[in-house]
C-alpha positions in Angstrom: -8.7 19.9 40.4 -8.5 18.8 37.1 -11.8 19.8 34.5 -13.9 17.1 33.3 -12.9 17.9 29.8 -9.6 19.0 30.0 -6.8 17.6 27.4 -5.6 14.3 28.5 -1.9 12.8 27.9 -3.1 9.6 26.0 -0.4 6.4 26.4 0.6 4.0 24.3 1.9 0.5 24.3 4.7 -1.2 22.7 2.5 -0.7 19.7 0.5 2.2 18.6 -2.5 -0.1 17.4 -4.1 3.2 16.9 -2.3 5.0 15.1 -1.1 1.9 12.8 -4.8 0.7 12.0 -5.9 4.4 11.0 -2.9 5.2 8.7 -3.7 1.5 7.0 -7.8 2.4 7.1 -6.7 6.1 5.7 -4.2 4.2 2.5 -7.7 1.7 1.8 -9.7 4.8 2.1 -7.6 6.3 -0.5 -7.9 4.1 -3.1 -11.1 2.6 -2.9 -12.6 6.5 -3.3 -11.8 6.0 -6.9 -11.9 2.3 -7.3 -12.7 3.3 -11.2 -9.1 4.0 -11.1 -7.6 1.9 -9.3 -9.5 -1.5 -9.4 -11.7 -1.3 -12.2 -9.7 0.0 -14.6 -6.2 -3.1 -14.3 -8.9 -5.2 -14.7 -10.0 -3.9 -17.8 -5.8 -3.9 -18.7 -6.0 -7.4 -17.6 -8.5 -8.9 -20.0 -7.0 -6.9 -22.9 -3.5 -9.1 -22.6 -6.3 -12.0 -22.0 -8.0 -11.4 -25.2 -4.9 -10.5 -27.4 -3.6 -14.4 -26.6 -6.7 -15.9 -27.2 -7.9 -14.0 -30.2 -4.4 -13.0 -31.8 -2.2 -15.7 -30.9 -4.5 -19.0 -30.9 -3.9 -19.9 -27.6 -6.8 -22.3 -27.1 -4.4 -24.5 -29.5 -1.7 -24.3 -27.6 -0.5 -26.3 -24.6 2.7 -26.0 -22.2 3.1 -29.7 -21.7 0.1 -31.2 -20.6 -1.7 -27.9 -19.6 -3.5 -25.9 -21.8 -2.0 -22.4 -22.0 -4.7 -20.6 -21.5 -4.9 -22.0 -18.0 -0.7 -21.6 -17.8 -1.2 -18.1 -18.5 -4.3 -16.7 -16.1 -2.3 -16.9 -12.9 0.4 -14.7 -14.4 -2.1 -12.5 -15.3 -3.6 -12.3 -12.2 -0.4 -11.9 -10.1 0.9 -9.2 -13.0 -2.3 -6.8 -12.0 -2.0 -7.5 -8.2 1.6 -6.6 -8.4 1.6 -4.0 -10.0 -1.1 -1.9 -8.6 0.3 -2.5 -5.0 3.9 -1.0 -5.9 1.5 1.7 -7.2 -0.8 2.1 -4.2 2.2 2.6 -1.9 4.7 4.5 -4.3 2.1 7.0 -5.1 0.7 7.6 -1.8 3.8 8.4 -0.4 4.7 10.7 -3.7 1.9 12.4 -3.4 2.4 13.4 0.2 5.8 14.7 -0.1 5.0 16.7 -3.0 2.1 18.3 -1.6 4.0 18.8 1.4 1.3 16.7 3.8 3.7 13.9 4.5 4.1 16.3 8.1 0.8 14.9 8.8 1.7 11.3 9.0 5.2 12.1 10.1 4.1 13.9 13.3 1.8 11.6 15.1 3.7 9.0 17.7 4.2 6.4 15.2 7.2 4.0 14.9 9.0 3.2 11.7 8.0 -0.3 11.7 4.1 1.1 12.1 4.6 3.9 9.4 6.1 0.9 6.9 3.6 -1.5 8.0 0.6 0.9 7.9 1.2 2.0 3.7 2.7 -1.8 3.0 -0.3 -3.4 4.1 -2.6 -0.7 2.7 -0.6 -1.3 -0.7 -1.2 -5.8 -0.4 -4.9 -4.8 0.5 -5.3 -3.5 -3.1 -3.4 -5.7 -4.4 -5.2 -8.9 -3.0 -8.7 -6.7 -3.5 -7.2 -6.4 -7.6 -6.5 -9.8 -7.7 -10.1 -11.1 -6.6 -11.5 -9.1 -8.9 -9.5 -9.9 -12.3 -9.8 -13.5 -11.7 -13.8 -13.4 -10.9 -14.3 -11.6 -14.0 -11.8 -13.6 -16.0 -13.2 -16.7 -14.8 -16.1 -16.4 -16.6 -13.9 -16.3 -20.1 -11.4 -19.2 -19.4 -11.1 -22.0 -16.9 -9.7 -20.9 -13.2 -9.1 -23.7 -11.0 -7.3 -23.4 -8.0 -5.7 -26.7 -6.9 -3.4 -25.6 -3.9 -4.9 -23.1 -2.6 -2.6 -22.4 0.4 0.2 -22.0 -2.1 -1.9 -19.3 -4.0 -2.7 -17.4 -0.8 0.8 -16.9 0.6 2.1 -16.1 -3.1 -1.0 -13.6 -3.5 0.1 -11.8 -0.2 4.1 -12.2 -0.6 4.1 -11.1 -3.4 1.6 -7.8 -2.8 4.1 -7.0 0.1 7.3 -7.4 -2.0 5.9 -4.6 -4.3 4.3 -2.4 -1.5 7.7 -2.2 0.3 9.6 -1.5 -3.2 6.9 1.1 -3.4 7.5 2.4 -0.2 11.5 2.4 -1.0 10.6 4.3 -3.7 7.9 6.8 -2.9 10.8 7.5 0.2 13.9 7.5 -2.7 11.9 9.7 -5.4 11.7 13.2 -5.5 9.6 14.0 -8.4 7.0 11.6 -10.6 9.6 11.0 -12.8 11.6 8.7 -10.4 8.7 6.8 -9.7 8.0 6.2 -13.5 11.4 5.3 -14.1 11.0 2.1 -10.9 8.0 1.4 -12.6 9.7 1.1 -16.6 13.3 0.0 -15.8 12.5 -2.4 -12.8 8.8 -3.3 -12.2 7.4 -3.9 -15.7 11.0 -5.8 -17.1 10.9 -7.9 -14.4 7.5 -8.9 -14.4 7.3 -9.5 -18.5 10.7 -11.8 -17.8 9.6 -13.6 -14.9 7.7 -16.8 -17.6 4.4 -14.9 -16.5 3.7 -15.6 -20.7 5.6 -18.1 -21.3 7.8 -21.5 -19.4 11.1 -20.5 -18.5 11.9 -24.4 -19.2 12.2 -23.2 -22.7 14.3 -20.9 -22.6 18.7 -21.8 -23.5 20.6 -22.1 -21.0 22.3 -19.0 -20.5 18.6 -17.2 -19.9 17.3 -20.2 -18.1 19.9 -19.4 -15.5 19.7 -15.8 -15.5 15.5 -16.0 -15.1 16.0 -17.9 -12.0 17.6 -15.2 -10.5 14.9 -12.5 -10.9 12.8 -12.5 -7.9 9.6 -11.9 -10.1 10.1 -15.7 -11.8 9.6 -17.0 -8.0 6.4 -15.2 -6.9 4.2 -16.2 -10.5 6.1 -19.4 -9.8 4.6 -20.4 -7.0 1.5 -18.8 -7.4 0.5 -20.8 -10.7 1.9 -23.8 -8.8 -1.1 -22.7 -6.8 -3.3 -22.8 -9.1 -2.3 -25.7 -11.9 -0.1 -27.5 -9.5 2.5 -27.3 -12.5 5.8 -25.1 -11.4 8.9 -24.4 -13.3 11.2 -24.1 -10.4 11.5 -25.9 -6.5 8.2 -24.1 -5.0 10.0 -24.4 -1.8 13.1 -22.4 -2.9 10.9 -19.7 -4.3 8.9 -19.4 -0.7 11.9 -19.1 1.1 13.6 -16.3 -1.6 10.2 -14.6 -1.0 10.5 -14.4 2.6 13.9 -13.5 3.0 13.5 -10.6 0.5 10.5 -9.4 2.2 12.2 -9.8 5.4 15.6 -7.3 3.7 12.7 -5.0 2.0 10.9 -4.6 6.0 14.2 -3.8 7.5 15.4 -1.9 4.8 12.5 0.7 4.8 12.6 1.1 8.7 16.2 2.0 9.2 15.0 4.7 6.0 12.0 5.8 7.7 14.1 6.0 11.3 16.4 7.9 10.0 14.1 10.7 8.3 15.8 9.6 4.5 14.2 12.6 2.0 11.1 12.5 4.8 12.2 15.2 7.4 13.6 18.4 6.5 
């Protein structure tokens, strides 16, 4: 006879929806215990670049055809913090964990690749979105933000916040010390974003750029999210949603065969 209170084996599906949704709850948990950190303070970052174009460089004057560049340049903005602070969320996290020496304690429990990359990706697009909200609530009350396609917005917003959380993830997995992560962050995140016409149309660039910018990934998700939000796009919006599913789709596959295969997890 078996005690009332004895240990139980507990069974699982094809998904571990337990073990997936407490690992993402655990990664929100994490940065939202110092939100000074991690959402207050990119948005303070944010209206800093905001106030140094409209203070320093006139850009109430200015116009990028027939939009006023103010309104040209709060999308990029926006999409710069949310970016930026998911490929931190997940790079840290998983940084942190190895050098402490707790990643053992997300390793162990049944959970699949695909619910270990999905579990610190999402947690990463969570603040991401969450950074987002915020920088454009509080910059809307300095300069004009109008959304006029909103679906385009939304799917840019999260394709975008997934792209960096899984290059976080690749590199949080990849780095060994905090000076790998640093270096993802200064020789591929922050180039890429400050080249991708988040300040400026990439319609004015010569040739020879105008062609390379289009093949930065970055250029496709501020793209199509300030298509969202001026209905104004440098590029074919639908080329850039398909370039940002199929790299998301490489990025999801890439980090589970990493993750199956233990690469710098498991001893």
């Amino acid at each position: 006879m078996v005690p009332e209170f004895a240990p139980r084996i507990r069974r699982f599906g094809a998904v571990n929806w337990l073990g997936f949704w407490t690992l993402y709850v655990r990664e929100v948990r994490r940065f939202l215990k110092v939100s000074m950190q991690t959402v207050a303070a990119p948005v303070v970052t944010t209206l800093l670049f905001l106030a140094v174009f409209l203070l320093a460089l006139g850009a109430q004057q200015r116009h990028i055809g027939d939009v006023p560049y103010i309104e040209f340049l709060a999308p990029g903005l926006i999409m710069m913090a949310m970016v930026q602070n998911a490929f931190a969320n997940t790079s840290s996290s998983l940084m942190i964990a190895k050098v402490q020496g707790n990643i053992v304690d997300v390793l162990m429990p049944p959970l699949s690749p695909a619910e270990f990359t999905w579990g610190f990706a999402l947690g990463g697009v969570t603040r991401g979105v969450l950074v987002g909200l915020v920088v454009a609530a509080t910059m809307a009350v300095f300069v004009p933000v109008r959304i006029a396609l909103p679906g385009f917005a939304l799917f840019h917003a999260l394709a975008a916040s997934l792209l960096l959380s899984l290059l976080g993830v690749l590199g949080g997995i990849w780095a060994d010390k905090f000076d790998h992560i640093a270096a993802v962050t200064n020789f591929v995140v922050t180039p890429l974003s400050f080249l991708s016409g988040t300040f400026y149309s990439i319609e004015r660039l010569p040739p020879p750029w105008h062609q390379i910018a289009l093949w930065n990934p970055f250029f496709y998700m501020i793209d199509g999210f300030r298509y969202g939000f001026i209905g104004v796009a440098d590029g074919a919006v639908w080329v850039g949603v398909a370039v940002m599913v199929g790299i998301n789709g490489a990025l999801v596959a890439l980090c589970h065969v990493l993750v199956a295969r233990g690469y710098k997890l498991k001893a």
